[in-house]
N, C-alpha and C positions, 0 to 999 in steps of 0.2 A: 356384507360384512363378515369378517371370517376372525375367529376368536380362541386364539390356544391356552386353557388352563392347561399348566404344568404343574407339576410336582404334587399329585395329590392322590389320594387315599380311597380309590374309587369304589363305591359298591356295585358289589352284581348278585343280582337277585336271584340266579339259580346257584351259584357257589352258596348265598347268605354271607356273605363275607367282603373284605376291602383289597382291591388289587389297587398296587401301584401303577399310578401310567399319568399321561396326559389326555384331556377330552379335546377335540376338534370340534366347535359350532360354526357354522355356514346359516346365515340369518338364523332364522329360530329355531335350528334341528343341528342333531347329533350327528356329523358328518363322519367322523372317524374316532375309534381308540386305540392310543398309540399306547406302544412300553415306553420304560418311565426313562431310556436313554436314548429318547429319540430327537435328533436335533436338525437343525436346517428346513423345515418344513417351507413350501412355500406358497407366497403371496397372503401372509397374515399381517393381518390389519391391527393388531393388537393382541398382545402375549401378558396374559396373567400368572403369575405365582400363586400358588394356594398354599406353600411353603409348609407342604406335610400335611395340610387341614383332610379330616374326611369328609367324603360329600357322598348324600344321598338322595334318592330321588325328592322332588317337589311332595309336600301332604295330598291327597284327594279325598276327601270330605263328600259323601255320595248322599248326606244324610244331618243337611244343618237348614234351619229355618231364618237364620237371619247372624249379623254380625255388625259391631260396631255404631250400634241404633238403626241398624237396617233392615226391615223385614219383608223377606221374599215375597209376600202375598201383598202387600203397604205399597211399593215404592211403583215410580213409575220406571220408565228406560233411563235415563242420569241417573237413576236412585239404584239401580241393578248395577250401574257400572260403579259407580259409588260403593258397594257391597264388593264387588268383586274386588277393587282396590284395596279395601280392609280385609278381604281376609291374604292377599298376596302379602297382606305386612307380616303375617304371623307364621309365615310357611305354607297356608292354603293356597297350591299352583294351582288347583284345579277343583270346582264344584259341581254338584248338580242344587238349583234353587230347590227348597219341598217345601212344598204348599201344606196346608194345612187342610180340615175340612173349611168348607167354605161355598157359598152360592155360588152357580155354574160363572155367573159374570165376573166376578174378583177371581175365578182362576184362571178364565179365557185371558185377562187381562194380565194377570204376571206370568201367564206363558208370553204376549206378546210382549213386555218388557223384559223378558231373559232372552228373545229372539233377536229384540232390539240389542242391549246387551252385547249380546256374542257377536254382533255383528260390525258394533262401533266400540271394539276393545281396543283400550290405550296400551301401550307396552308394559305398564306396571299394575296391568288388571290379571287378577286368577282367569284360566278358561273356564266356563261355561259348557259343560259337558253333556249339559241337555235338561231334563225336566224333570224332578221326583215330585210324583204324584201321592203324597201319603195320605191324606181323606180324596174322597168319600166315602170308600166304599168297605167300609169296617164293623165293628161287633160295636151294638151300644151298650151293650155288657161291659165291654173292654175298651170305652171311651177315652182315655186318661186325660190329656187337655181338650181332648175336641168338643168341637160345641154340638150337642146331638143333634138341635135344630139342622144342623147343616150336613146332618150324617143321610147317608141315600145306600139305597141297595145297589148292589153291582149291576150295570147296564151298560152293556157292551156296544150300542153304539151310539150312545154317547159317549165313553170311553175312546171309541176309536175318531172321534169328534175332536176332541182333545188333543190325538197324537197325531193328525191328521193338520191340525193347527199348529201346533208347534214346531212343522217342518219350516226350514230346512234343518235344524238343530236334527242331528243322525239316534239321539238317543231319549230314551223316554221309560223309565222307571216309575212301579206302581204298588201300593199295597193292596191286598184285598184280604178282607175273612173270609176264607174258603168253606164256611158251615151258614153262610148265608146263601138264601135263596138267588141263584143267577150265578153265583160264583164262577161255575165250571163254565161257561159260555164263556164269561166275560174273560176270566183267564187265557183259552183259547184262544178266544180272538186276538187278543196282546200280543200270545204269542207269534200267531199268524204273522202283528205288524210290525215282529221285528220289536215290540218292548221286552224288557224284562219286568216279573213278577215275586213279591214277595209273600210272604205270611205272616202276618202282625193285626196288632190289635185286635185278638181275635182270641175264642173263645173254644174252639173246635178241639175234637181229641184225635190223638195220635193218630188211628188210622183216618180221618177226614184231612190230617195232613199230609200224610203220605199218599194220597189220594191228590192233594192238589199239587205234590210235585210229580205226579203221572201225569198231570193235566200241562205242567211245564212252568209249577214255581220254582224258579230256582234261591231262593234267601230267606232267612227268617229276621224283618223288623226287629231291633233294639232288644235284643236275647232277655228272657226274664219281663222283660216291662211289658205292660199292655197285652200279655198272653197268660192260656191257661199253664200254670204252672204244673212242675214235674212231683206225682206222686206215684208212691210202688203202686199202686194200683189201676193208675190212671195218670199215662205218663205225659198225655197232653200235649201244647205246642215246644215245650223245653224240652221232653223228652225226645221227642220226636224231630225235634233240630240239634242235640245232642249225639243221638244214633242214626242220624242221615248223612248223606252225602253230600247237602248241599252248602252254601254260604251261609253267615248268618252274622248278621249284625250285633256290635256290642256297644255300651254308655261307658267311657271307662275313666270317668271322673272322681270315682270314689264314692259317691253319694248315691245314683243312681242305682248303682250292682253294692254289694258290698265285696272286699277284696277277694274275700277265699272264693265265692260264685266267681268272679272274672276268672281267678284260677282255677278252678275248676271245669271251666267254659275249655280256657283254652288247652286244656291237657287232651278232654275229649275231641276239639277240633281241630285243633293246632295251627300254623301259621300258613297252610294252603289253602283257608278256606276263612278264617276267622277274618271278619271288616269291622276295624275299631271307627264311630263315628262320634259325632259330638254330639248331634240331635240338637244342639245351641240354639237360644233364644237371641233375641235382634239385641238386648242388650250385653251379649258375651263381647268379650272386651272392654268392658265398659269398667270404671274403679266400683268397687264397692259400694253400695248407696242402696236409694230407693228411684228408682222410675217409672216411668207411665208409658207402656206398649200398647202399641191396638187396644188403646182405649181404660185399659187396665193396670194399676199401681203392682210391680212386682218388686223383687227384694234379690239384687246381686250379693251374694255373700257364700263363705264354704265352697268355692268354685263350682255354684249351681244356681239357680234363677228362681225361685219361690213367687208364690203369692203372697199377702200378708198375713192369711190365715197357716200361716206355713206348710202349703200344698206345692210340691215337688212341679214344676212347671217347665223346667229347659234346662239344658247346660250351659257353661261359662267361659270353660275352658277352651283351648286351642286344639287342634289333631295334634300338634305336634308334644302338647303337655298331655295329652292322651295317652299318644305312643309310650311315654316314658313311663307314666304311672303302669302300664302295663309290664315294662321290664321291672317295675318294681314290685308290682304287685302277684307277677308271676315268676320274680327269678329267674328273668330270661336276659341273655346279652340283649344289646341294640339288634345286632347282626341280623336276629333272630326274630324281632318286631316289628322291625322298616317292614314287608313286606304288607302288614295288616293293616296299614294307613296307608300304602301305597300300588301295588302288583294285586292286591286283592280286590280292590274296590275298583278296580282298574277292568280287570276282568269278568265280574259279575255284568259289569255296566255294559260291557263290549268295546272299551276304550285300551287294551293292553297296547294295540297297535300304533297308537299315538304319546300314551303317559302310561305312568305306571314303575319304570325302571331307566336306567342308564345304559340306553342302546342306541345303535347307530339307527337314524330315519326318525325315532322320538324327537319330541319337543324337549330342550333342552330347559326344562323346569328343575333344577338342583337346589338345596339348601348347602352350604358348605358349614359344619362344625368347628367348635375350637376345642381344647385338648379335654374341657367338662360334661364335652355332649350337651351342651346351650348352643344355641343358633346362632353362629357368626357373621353372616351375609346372607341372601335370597337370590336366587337368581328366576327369572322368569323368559324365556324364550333365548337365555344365554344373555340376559341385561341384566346386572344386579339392581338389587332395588336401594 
């Protein structure tokens, strides 16, 4: 099937900005982009107008627990593809499932239903980009939802146990506290297999960080949360992913960070490196109410997920009401913030080569905009939804 959007507003991620043209898809990849006066193409099987809309890449979400009563760690294989269908409603083209802490058998098992998953995706499923591993292997210091019972020191081959399982899926994402005993092994080994690794939940000071991106972290977990925080004296895991070089993760629901921290984040990090995620609970998407997750009554409300004792529990919102809150809350065009929901998280993962942007050989995962920057269409592998 061969498919010409015309007339549209195209983004490119190394300008940061919208060129005019037309996109060419050949089943679910980016075959060609043309200028915006190109005519005659042949053997198109169907020609769309996008009549001026701007289009950006699909959301990727490297860093959400669940969506639309779905949770990553809960569901079996229908229940994964189930998940992946809600979040392709919202503009999530692409996710990594993340587990939570949890006993070794409930994680072997929602690796094998994301395996399943990826394998029996419907056309109007988000991709499945592999596996974030965010428990076990964290500070109980720096627990924030996780259940300590199920909290374990870093051990590296059971880790590689895990990524070893969850082949064929090519990528496999992990947190670790790098001031816990085993850390540096375990991290090594990851990298060895070809994972990448983060810093989070974790308790450790600045040089034990900088220490474990020698060792080959490259991200810092949900910036500010579940880390030692930044003091002039003791600059901790924020300082030390604020004057690094590497990625790092942010909440940018409002509630989570508060505004002038996301802006401050991203002045120091900028848009080459900053990954806006949602970190969302299974009830995001959900209306406002009270529900019952994995066993426990939480509270949808303030675009964030609570317990009843009003303890901060998940996010609510979307990536793509993410991305925006960030143009708002940092005064930045759009132009300048697609990249952090998308080319960013793209490339921490080692997926730039597949999603991420609006190139030729990519999967043709776009959202197309209408003239308010609200989401007018989804498109997934070049099908709209």
């Amino acid at each position: 099937m061969k498919r010409l959007y015309t007339n549209a507003l195209i983004y490119n991620t190394d300008a940061r900005g919208f060129m005019s043209g037309s996109m060419l898809v050949e089943n679910d990849r980016i075959s060609e982009l043309l200028p915006p006066e190109t005519i005659g193409v042949i053997g198109i099987d169907e020609k769309i107008d996008l009549d001026g809309a701007r289009v950006i890449p699909g959301m990727i979400d490297m860093h959400t627990h669940g969506h639309g009563g779905y949770e990553a760690t809960a569901v079996d294989g229908d229940g994964m593809i189930k998940l992946a269908k809600s979040y392709a409603g919202v503009g999530t083209t692409s996710f990594m499932p993340t587990l939570m802490s949890q006993p070794l058998e409930i994680l072997e098992g929602a690796i094998d239903a994301s395996k399943y998953a990826a394998a029996h995706a419907e056309p109007d499923c988000a991709h499945i980009l592999g596996v974030h591993l965010e428990g076990r292997y964290i500070s109980v210091e720096k627990k924030g939802a996780h259940n300590p019972d199920y909290i374990a020191p870093p051990n590296a081959d059971e880790f590689e146990s895990l990524v070893r399982r969850a082949k064929p899926l090519e990528r496999f994402h992990t947190i670790c506290a790098p001031e816990v005993p085993g850390a540096e092994e375990m991290i090594r080994r990851a990298v060895s297999l070809g994972a990448t690794v983060s810093i989070g939940h974790s308790n450790a000071d600045c040089e034990t960080c900088q220490k474990a991106v020698e060792w080959g972290a490259k991200s810092y977990t949900h910036l500010y949360n579940a880390m030692s925080a930044l003091k002039h004296r003791a600059p901790g895991c924020v300082g030390a992913a604020l004057a690094g070089d590497t990625f790092a993760e942010l909440i940018c629901d409002g509630v989570h960070i508060h505004h002038i921290a996301v802006k401050a984040a991203y002045r120091a990090i900028g848009n080459k490196r900053l990954v806006i995620v949602t970190d969302s609970a299974p009830s995001a998407g959900l209306p406002e109410g009270e529900y019952v997750m994995g066993g426990a009554k939480v509270v949808v409300r303030d675009g964030a997920v609570f317990l009843p004792d009003g303890t901060l529990t998940g996010g609510s919102i979307s990536l793509f009401e993410a991305m925006m809150n960030l143009t708002r809350f940092c005064g930045i065009s759009l132009e300048e913030a697609v990249p952090c929901a998308t080319a960013n998280p793209a490339k921490l993962v080692g997926a730039y080569d597949e999603v991420g942007s609006l190139e030729v050989g990519k999967r043709a995962d776009f959202i197309v905009l209408d003239k308010d920057n609200n989401i007018k269409q989804i498109f997934v592998g070049g099908v709209g939804l």
